[in-house]
C-alpha positions as CSV (number, residue, x, y, z in Angstrom):
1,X,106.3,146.9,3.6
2,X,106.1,144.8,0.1
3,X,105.1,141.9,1.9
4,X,102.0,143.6,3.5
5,X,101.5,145.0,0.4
6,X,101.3,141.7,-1.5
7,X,98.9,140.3,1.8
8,X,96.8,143.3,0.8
9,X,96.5,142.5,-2.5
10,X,96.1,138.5,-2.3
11,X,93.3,139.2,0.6
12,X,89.5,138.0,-1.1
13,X,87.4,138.1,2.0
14,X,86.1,141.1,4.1
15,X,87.3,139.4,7.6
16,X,91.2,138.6,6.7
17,X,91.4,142.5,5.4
18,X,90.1,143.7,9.0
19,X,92.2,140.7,10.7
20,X,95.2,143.0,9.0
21,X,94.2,146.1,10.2
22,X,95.8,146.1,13.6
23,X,99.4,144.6,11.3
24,X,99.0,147.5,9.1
25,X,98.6,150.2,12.5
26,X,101.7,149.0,13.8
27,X,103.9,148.5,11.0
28,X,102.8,152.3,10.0
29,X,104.0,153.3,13.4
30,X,107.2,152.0,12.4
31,X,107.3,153.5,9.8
32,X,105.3,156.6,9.5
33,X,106.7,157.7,6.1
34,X,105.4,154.0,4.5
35,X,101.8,154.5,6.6
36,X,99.9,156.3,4.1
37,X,101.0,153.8,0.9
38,X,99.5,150.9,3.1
39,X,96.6,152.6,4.1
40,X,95.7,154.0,0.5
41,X,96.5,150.1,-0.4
42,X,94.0,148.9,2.4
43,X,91.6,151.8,1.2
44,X,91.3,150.4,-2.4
45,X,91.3,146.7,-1.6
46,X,88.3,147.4,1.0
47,X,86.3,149.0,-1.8
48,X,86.8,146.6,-4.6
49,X,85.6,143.9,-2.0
50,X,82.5,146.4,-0.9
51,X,81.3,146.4,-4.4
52,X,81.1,142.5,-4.8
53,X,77.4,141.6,-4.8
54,X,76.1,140.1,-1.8
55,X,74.7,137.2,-3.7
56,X,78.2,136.3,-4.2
57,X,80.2,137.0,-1.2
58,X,81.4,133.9,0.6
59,X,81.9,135.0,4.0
């Protein structure tokens, strides 16, 4: 779980956080109780990359 966290974090572009999505489903079905810390983690990391200006997104 610390290492998806830490791919969560180190993620800068829009397409490698939804190219993590379908890791994040299936290690949360592993691991229900862990689910919703990676999913709050995906939540935050989504918006902070929403609210970069188009002008300067790169991908």
């Amino acid at each position: 779980m610390e290492d998806l966290l830490k791919k969560i974090k180190d993620c800068n572009t829009m397409p490698e956080l939804d190219a993590m999505r379908l890791e994040l489903v299936k290690a949360g079905k592993a691991f229900p109780d862990s689910f919703q810390t990676l999913q709050a983690a995906f939540i935050k990391k989504k918006n902070q990359l929403n609210r970069i200006p188009l002008s300067k997104r790169e991908w």
